[in-house]
C-alpha positions in Angstrom: -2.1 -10.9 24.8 -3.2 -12.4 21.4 -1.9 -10.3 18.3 -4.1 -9.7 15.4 -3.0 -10.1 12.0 -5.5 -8.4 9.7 -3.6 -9.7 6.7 -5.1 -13.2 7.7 -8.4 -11.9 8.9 -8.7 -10.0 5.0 -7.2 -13.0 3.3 -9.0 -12.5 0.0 -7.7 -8.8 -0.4 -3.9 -10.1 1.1 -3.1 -13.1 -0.5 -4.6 -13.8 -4.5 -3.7 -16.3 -6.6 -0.1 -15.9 -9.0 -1.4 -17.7 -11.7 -5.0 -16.0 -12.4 -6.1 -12.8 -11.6 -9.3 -12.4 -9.3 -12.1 -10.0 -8.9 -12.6 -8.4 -5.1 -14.7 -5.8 -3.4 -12.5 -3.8 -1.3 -14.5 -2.3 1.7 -13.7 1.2 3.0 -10.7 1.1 4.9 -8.4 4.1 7.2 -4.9 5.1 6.2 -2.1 7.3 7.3 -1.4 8.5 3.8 1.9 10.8 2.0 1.5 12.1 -1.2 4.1 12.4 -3.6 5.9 12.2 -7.3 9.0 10.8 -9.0 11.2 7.4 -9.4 10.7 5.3 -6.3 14.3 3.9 -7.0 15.7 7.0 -6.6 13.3 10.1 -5.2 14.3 11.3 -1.8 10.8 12.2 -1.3 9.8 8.3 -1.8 12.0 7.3 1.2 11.2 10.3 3.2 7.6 9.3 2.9 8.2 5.5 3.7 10.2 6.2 6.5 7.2 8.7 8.2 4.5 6.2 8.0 6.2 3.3 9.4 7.5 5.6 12.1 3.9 6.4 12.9 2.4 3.3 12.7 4.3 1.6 14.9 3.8 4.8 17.4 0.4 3.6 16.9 0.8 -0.2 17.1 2.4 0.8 20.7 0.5 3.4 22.5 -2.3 1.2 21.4 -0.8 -2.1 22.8 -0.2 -0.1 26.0 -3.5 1.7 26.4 -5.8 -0.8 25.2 -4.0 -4.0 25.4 -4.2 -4.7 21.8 -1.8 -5.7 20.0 -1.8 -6.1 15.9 0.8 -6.9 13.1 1.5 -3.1 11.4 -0.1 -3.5 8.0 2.4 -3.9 4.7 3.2 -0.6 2.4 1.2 0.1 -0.2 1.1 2.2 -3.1 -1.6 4.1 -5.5 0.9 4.7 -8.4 -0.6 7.4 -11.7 0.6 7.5 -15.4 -1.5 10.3 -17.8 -3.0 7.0 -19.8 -3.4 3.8 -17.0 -4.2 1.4 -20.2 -0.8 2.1 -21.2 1.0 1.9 -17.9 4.7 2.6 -18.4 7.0 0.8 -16.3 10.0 2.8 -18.1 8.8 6.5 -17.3 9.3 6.3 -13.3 10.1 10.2 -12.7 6.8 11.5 -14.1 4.8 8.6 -11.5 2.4 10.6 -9.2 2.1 8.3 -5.9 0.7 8.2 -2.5 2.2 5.7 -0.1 0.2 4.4 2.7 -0.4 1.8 5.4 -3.6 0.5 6.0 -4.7 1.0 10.2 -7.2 -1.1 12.2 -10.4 0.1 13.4 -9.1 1.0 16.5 -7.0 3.9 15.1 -8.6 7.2 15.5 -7.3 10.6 14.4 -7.1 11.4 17.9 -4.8 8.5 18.4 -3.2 9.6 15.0 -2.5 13.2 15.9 -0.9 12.3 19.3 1.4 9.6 17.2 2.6 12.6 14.9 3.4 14.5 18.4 5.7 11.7 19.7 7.1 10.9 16.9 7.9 14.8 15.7 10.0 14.8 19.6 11.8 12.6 18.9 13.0 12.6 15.0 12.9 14.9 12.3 11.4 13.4 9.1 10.1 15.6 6.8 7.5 13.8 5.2 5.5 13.9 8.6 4.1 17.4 7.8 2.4 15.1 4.5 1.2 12.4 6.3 -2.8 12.5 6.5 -5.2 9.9 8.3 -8.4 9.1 6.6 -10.7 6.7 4.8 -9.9 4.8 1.3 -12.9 2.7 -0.3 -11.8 1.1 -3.4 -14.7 -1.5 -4.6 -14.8 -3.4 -7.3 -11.2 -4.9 -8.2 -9.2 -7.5 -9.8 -5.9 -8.0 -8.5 -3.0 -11.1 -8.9 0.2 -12.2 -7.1 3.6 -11.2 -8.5 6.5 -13.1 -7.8 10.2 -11.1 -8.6 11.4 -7.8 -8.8 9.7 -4.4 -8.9 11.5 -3.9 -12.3 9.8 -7.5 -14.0 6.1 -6.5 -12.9 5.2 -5.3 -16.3 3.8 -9.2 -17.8 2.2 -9.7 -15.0 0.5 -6.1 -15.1 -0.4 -6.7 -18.7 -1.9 -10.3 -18.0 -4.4 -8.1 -15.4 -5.4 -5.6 -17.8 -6.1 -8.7 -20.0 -8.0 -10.4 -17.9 -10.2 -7.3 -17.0 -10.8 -6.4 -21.0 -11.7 -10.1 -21.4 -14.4 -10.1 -18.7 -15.9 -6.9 -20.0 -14.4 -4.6 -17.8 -13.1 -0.8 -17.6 -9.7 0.6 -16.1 -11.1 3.0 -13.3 -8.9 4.6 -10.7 -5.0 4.3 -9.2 -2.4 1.0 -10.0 -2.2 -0.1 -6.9 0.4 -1.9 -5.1 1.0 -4.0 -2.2 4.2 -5.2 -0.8 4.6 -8.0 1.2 8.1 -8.8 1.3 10.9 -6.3 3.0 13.4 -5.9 0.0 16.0 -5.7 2.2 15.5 -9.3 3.6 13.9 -11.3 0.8 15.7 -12.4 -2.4 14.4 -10.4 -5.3 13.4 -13.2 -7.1 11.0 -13.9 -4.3 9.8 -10.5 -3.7 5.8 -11.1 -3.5 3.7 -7.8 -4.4 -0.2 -7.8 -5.0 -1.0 -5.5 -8.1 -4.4 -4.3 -7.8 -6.6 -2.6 -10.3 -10.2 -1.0 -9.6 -12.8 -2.3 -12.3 -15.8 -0.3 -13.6 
């Protein structure tokens, strides 16, 4: 059975550049979504929320693999993160941070499918961000977006070299800061931590 990996399939919107940011048109896209506020460091709500969707996606990934002999690589976590002024994005004032944590799903995912993952998992575990979670569609467009290497807590230069770069083309700040994470903190060296930042463009 071959496993799809739509990281590798999407490679322009998975894998930019570190040195220079890059501009992308982000097609409509489904996610099981949580939405929620506070210090991701620290916010019990964060980890409730993290925990739900990768306990339902991988209900998914399964039942799927099962039922319609597909397999596929679950998707990375991602992140639409909110300050009051986004051309002054804080790094230092994480408590006040509105967020919605998602996973992006492959076509084959249907709310059906979604609704009978909630079931299963809800049997079996109690995690309270499940009540949260919502499945739909996410179409951000036009964006630039650039590779950075390190910590969470050293993202700030390379978020400022982005903004630069879209004020320099002639661009507007439109929408969420948006992050991707590709590397499991808890197995990857935080100096090699790899998270796409992603900003929509008007």
């Amino acid at each position: 059975m071959k496993k799809t990996d739509l990281k590798k399939e999407l490679k322009q919107l998975y894998n930019p550049p570190e040195k220079e940011a890059v501009i992308v048109d982000v097609p409509k896209m489904n996610f099981l979504m949580v939405d929620g506020q506070g210090d991701p460091n620290t916010a019990q709500e964060y980890r409730d929320a993290i925990e739900a969707l990768y306990a339902v996606s991988y209900t998914l990934k399964f039942m799927i693999k099962k039922g319609e002999e597909v397999d596929y690589v679950v998707m990375p976590l991602e992140g639409l993160w909110r300050a009051e002024d986004m051309t002054e994005f804080n790094m230092g004032n994480k408590d006040a941070w509105e967020w919605t944590s998602m996973i992006m799903q492959p076509p084959y995912v249907t709310q059906e499918l979604v609704q009978k993952a909630l079931k299963q998992v809800e049997e079996r575990r109690n995690l309270p961000a499940l009540s949260k979670m919502r499945f739909g569609s996410f179409h951000e467009g036009l964006s630039v977006q650039i590779m950075h290497i390190g910590p969470y807590s050293a993202e700030g230069p390379t978020i400022e070299r982005l903004h630069n770069f879209i004020r320099e083309k002639g661009y507007g700040l439109r929408g969420k800061h948006h992050e991707i994470y590709l590397s499991d903190p808890r197995r990857s060296k935080l100096g090699k931590l790899k998270t796409i930042i992603r900003q929509p463009i008007t």
